[in-house]
PASEBA-1860 file (N, C-alpha, C; in nm, 3 decimals):
! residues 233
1> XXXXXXXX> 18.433/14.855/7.329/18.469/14.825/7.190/18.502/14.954/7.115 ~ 18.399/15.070/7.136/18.464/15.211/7.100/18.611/15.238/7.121 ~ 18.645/15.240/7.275/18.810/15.259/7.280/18.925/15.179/7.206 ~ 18.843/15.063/7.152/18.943/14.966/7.086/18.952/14.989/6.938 ~ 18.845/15.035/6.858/18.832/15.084/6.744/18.879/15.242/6.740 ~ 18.925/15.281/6.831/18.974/15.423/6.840/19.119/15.372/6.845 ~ 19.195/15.297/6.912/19.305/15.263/6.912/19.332/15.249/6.771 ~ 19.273/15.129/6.722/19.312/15.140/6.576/19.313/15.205/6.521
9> XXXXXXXX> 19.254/15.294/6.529/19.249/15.415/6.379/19.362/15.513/6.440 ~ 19.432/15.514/6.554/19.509/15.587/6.566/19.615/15.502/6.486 ~ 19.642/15.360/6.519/19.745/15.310/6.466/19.725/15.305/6.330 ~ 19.641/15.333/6.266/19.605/15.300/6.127/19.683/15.471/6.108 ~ 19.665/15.571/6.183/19.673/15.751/6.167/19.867/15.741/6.154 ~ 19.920/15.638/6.255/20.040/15.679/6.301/20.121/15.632/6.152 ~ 20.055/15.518/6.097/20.086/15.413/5.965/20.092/15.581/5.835 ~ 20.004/15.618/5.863/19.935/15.718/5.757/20.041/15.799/5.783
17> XXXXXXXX> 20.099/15.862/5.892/20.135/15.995/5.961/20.303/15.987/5.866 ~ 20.382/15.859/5.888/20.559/15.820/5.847/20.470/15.842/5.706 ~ 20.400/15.769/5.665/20.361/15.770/5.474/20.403/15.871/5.433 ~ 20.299/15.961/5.482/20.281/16.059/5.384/20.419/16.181/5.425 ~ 20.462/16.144/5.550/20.562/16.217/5.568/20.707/16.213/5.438 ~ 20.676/16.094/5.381/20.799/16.088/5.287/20.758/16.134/5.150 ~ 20.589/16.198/5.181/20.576/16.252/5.019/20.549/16.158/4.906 ~ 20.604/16.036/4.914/20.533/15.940/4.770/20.454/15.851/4.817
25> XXXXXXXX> 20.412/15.839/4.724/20.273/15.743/4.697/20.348/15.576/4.613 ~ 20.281/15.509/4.659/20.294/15.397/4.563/20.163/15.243/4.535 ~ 20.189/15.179/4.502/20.029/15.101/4.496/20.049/14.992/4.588 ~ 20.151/14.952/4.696/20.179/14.854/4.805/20.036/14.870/4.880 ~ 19.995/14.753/4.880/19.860/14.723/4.946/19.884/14.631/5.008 ~ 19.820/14.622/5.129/19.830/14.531/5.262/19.697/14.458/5.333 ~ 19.627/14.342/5.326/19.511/14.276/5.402/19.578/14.224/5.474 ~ 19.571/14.246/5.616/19.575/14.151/5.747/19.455/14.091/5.820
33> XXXXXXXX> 19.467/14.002/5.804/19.311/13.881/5.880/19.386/13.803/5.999 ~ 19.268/13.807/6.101/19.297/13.751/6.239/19.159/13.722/6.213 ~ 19.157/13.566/6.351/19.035/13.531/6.424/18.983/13.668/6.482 ~ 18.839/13.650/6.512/18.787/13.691/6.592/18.801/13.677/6.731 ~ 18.836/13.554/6.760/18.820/13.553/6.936/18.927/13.396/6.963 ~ 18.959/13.339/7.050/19.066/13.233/7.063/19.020/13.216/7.239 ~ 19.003/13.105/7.281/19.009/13.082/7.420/19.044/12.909/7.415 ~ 19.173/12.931/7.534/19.173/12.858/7.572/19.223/12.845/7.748
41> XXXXXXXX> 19.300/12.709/7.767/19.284/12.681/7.925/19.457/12.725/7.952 ~ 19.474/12.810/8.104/19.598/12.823/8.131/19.662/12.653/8.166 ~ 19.592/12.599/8.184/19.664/12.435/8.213/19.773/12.395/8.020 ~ 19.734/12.464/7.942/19.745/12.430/7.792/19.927/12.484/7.835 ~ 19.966/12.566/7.883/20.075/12.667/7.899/20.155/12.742/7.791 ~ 20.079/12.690/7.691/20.146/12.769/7.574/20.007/12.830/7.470 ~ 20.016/12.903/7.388/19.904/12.911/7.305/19.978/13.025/7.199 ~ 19.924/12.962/7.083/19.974/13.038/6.932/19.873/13.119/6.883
49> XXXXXXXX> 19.872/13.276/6.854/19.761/13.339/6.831/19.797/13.409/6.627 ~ 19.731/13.311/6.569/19.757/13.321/6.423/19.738/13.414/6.349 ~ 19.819/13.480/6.254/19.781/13.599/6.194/19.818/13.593/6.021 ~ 19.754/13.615/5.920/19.795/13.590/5.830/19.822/13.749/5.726 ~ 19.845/13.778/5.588/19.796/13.841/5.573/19.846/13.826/5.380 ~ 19.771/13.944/5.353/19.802/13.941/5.171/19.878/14.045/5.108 ~ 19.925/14.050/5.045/20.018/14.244/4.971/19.996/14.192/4.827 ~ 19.980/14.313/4.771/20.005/14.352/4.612/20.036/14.429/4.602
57> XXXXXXXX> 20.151/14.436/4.517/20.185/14.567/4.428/20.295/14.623/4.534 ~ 20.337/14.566/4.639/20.484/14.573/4.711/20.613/14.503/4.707 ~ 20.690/14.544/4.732/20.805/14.489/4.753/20.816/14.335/4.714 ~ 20.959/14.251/4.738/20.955/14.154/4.789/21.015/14.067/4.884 ~ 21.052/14.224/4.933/21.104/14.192/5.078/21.028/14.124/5.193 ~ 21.078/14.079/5.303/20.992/14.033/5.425/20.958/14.194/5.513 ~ 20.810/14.210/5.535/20.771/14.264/5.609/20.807/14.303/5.760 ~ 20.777/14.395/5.819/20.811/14.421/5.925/20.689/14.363/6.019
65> XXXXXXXX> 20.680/14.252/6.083/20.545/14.193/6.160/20.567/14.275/6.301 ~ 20.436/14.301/6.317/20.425/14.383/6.464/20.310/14.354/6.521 ~ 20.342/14.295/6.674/20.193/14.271/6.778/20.200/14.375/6.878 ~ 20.096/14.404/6.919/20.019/14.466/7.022/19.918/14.405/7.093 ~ 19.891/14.457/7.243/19.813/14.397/7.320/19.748/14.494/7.423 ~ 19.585/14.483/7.374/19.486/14.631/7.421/19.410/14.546/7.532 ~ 19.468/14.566/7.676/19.394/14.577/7.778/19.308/14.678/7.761 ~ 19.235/14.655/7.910/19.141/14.795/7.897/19.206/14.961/7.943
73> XXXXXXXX> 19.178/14.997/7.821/19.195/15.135/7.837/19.354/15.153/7.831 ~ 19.435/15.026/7.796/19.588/15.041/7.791/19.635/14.928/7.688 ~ 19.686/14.992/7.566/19.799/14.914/7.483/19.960/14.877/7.544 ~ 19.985/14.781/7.521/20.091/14.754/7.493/20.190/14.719/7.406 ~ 20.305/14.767/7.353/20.411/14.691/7.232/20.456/14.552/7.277 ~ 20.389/14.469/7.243/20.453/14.330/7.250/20.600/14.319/7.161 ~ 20.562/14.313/7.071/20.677/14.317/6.956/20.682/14.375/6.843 ~ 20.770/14.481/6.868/20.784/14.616/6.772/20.895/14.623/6.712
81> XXXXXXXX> 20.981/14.549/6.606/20.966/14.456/6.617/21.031/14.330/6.695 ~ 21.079/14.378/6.755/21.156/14.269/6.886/21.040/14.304/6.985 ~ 21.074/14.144/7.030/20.969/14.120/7.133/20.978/14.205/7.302 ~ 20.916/14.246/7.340/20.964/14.277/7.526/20.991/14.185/7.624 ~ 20.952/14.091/7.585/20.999/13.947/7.674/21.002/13.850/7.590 ~ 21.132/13.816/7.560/21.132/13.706/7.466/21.162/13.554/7.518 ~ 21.127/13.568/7.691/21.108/13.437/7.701/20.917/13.386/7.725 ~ 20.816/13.499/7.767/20.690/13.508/7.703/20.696/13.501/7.594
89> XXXXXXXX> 20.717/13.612/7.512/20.653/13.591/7.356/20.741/13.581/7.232 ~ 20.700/13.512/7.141/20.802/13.472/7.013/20.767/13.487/6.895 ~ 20.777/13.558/6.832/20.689/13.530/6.675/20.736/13.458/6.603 ~ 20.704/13.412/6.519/20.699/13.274/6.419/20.633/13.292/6.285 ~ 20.727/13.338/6.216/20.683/13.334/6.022/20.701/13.262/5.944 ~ 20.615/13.185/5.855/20.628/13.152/5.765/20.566/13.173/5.659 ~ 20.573/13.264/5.555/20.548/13.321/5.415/20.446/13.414/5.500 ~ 20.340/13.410/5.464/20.215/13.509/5.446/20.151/13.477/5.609
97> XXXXXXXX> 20.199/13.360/5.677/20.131/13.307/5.799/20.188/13.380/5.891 ~ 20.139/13.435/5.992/20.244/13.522/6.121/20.185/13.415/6.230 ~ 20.234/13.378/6.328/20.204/13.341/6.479/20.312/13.399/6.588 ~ 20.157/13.450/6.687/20.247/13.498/6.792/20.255/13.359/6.916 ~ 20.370/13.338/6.971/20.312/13.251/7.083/20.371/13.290/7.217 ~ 20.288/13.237/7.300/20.208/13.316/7.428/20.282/13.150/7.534 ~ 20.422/13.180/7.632/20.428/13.108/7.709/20.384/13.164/7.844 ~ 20.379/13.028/7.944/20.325/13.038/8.075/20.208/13.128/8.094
105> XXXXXXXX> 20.107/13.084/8.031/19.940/13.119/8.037/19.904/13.105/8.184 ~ 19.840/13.290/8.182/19.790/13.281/8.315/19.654/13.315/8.275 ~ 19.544/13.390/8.356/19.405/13.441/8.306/19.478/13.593/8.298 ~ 19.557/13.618/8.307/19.586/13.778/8.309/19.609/13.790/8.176 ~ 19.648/13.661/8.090/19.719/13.692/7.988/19.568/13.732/7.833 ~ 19.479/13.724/7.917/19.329/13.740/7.865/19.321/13.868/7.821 ~ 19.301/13.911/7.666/19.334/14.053/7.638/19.269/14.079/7.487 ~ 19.357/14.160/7.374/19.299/14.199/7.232/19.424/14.207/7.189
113> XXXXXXXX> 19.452/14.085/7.105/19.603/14.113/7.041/19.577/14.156/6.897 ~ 19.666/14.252/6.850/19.659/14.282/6.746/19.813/14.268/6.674 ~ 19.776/14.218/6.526/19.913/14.204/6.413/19.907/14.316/6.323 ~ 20.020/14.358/6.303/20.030/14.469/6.258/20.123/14.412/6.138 ~ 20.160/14.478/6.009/20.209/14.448/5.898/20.288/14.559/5.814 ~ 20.424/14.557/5.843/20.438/14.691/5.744/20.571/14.652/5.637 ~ 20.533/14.689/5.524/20.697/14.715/5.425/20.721/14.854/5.431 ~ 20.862/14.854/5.537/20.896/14.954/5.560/20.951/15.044/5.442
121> XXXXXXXX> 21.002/14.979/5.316/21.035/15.071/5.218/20.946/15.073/5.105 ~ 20.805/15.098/5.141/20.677/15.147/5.060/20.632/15.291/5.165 ~ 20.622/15.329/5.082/20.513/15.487/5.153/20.398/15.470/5.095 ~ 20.344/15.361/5.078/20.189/15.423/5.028/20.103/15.383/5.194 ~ 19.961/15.446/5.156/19.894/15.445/5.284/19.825/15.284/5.328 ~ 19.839/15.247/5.220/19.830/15.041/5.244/19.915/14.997/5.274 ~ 20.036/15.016/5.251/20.143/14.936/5.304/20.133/14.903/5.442 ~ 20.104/14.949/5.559/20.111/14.909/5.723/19.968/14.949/5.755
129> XXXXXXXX> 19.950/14.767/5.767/19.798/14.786/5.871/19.800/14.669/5.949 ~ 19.666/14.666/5.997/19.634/14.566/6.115/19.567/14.490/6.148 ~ 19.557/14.402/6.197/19.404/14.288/6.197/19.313/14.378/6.269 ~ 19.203/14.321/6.272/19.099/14.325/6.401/19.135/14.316/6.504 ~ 19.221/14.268/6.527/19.252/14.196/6.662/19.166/14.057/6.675 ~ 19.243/13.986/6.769/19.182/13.852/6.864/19.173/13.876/6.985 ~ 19.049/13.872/7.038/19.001/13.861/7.146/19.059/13.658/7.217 ~ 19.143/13.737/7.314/19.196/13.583/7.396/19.138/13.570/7.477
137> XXXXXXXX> 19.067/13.484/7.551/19.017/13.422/7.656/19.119/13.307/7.721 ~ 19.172/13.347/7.830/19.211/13.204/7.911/19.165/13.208/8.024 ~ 19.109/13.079/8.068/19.048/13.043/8.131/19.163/12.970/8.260 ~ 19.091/12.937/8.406/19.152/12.899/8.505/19.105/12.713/8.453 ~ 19.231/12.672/8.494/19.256/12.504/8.464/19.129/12.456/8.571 ~ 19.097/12.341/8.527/18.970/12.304/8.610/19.048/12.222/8.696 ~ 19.154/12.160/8.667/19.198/12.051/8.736/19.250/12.157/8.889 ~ 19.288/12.289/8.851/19.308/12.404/8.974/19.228/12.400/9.082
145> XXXXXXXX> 19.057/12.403/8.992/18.951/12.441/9.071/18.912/12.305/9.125 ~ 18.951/12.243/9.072/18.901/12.088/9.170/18.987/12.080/9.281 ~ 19.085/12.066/9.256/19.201/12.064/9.359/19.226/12.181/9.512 ~ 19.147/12.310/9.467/19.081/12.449/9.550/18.968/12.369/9.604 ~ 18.850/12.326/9.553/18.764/12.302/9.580/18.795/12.180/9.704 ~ 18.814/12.076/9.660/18.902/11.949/9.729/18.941/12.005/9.901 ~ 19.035/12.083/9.806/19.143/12.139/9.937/19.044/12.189/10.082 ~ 18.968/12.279/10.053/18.903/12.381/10.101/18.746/12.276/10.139
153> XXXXXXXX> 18.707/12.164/10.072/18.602/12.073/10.175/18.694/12.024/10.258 ~ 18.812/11.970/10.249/18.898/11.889/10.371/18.928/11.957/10.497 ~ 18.951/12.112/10.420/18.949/12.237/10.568/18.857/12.252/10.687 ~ 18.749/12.225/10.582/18.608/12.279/10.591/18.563/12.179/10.718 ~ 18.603/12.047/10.660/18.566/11.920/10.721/18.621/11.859/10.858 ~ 18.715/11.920/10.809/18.811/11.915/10.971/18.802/12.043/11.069 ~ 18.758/12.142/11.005/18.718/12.229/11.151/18.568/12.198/11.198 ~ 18.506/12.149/11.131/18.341/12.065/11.182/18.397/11.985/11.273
161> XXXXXXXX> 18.494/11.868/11.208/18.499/11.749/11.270/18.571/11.788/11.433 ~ 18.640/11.899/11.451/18.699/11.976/11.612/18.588/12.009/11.661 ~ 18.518/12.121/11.571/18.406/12.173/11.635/18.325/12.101/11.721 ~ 18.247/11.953/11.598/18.197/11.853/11.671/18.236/11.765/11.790 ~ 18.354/11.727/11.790/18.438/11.680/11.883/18.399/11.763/12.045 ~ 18.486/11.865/12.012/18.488/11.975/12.115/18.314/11.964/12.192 ~ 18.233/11.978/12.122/18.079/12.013/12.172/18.029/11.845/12.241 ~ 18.059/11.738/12.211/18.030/11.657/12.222/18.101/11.609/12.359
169> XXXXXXXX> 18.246/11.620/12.342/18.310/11.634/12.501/18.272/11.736/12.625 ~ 18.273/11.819/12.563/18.212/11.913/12.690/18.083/11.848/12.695 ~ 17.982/11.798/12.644/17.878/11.781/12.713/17.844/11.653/12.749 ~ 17.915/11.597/12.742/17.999/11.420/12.782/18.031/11.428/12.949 ~ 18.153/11.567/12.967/18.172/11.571/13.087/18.118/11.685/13.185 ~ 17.952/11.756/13.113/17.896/11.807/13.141/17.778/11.723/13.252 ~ 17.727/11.645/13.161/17.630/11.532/13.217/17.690/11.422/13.301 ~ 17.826/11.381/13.298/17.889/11.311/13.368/17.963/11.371/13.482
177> XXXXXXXX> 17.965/11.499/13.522/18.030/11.549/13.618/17.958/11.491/13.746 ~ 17.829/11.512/13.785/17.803/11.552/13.901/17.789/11.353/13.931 ~ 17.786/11.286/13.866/17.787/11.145/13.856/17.920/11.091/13.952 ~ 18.057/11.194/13.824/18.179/11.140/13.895/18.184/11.205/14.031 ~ 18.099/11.270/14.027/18.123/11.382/14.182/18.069/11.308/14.306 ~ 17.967/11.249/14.271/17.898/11.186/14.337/17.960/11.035/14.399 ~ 17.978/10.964/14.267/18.074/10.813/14.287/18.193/10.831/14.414 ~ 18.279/10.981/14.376/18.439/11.023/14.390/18.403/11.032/14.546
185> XXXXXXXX> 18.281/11.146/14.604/18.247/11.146/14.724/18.208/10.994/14.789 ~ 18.153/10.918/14.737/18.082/10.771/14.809/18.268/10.685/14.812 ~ 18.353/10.690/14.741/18.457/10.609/14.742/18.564/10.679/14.890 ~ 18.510/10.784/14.856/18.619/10.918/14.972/18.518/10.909/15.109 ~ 18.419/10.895/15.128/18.334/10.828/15.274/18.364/10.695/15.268 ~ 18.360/10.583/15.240/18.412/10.474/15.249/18.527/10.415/15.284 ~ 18.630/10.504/15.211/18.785/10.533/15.232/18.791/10.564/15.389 ~ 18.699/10.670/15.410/18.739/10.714/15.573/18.654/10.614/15.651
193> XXXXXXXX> 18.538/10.582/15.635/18.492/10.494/15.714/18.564/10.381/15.793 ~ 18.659/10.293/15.620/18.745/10.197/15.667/18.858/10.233/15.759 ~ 18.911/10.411/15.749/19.004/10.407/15.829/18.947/10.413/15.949 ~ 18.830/10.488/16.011/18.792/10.516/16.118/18.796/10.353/16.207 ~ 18.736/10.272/16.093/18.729/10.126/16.182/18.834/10.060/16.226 ~ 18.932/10.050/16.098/19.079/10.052/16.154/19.128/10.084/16.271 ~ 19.118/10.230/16.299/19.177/10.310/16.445/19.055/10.223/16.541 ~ 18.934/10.221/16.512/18.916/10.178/16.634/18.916/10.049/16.674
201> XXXXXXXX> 18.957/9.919/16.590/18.968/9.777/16.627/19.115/9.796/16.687 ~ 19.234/9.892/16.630/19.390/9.914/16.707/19.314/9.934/16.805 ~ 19.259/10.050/16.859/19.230/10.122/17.029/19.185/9.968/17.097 ~ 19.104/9.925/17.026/19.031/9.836/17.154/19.142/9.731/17.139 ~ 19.209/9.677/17.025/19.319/9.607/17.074/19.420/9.649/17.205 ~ 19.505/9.748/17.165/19.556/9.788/17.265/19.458/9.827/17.447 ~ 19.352/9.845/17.421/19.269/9.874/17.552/19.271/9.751/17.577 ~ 19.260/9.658/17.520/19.276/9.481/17.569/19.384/9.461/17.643
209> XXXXXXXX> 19.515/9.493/17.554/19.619/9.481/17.613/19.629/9.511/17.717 ~ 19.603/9.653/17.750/19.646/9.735/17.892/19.567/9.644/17.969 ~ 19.476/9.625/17.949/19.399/9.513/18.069/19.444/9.416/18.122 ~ 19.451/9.326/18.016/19.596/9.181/18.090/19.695/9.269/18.123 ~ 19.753/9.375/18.120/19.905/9.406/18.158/19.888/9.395/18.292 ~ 19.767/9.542/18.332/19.727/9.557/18.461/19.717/9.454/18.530 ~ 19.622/9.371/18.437/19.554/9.234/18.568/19.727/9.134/18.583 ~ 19.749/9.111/18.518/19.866/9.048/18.586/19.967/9.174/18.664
217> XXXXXXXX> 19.980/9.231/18.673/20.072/9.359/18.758/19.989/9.349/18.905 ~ 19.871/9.308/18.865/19.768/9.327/19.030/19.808/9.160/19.100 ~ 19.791/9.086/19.011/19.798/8.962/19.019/19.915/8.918/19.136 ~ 20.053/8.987/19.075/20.165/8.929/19.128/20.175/8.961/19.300 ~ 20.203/9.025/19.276/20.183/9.006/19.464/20.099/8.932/19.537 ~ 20.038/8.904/19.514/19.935/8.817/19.575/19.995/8.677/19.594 ~ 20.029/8.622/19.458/20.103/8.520/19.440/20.232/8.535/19.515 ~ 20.306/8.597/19.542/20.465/8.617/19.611/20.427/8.605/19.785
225> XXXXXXXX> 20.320/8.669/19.797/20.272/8.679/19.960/20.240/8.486/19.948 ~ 20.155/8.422/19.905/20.134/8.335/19.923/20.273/8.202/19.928 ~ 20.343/8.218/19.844/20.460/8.187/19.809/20.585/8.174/19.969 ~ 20.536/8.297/20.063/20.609/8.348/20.168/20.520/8.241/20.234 ~ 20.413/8.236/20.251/20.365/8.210/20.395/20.404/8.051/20.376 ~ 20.381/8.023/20.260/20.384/7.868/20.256/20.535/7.807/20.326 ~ 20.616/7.883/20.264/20.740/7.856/20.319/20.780/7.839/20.444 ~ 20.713/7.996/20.544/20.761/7.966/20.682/20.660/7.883/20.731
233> X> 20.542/7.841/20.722/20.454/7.714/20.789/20.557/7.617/20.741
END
């Protein structure tokens, strides 16, 4: 708060410094009043930071309105009096009322704005001064943090729900291995068993066969000799 009350009094010094540089005096007096503090939500996207102020004994010309904006340990000229981004910021007068307004609210835009007030053709040391400043607060949209929050259990929830998966299969076909190993071997002895029986009901078929082949191959002659004798008796 020291560095910020030092700012001012410089700007209050620099106000003083053109004055008196022109040598006259006159009775132009200047009150500028600001809030103290303003917060609101970047979801809002716009926000008007109000400045009013009073003169006697000046001109009746329109004033020269001027904002500034005291990060820490760094001012900036918002609008001196043209704005630096005049699709951010806009000022807005009507009579004695100043508003600055503040588009596309982020939390960065969280700072110490100050209104500044001058009739440039008065030299007295009242003529150009400044509010207090407003302390801005913007805040992150909740509907953001729900939607972060949201986002980030569904993440959350679905690398459990792999994790779990994953641990539950491996030990699914941890406990079931030596089972299928076991079944896979009894189906693969069985498998061969049936073939072994197979080959051997063919062998003894065919060993059948060869038997009648033989026995009739032994057979025939016997029959042909008999066949002979009958004939020549």
């Amino acid at each position: 708060m020291a560095s910020f009350n030092k700012l001012k009094n410089l700007l209050i010094l620099a106000f003083d410094w053109i004055l008196y540089g022109a040598g006259v005096a006159d009775p132009c007096r200047v009150t500028v009043t600001q809030p103290r503090s303003q917060q609101t939500d970047s979801s809002m996207n716009t926000v008007s930071l109000p400045c009013t102020f009073s003169a006697s004994g000046c001109s009746s010309s329109q004033p020269e309105v001027l904002w500034f904006r005291y990060l820490t340990n760094i001012h900036q000229d918002l609008c001196t009096p043209g704005c630096t981004d005049n699709q951010k910021y806009k000022v807005r007068s009507s009579g004695d009322n100043i508003l600055l307004e503040i588009k596309d609210l982020t939390v960065n835009d969280s700072a110490v704005y100050i209104c500044g007030i001058a009739f440039s053709d008065s030299v007295s040391p009242l003529s150009k001064q400044t509010g207090d400043g407003t302390v801005l607060t913007v805040t992150g949209s909740e509907k953001q943090h729900s939607n972060g929050k949201l986002i980030s259990m569904i993440i959350v929830s679905s690398l459990l729900f792999l994790y779990s998966s994953a641990v539950l299969t491996s030990f699914v076909v941890y406990k079931l291995k030596p089972k299928l190993l076991k079944k896979y071997g009894k189906d693969q002895t069985t498998e061969n068993c049936k073939i072994n029986s197979g080959r051997k009901v063919f062998q003894a078929i065919a060993q059948e066969l060869q038997k009648q082949r033989y026995a009739r191959h032994c057979q025939q002659p016997d029959d042909l000799e008999d066949d002979t004798l009958y004939q020549n008796r």
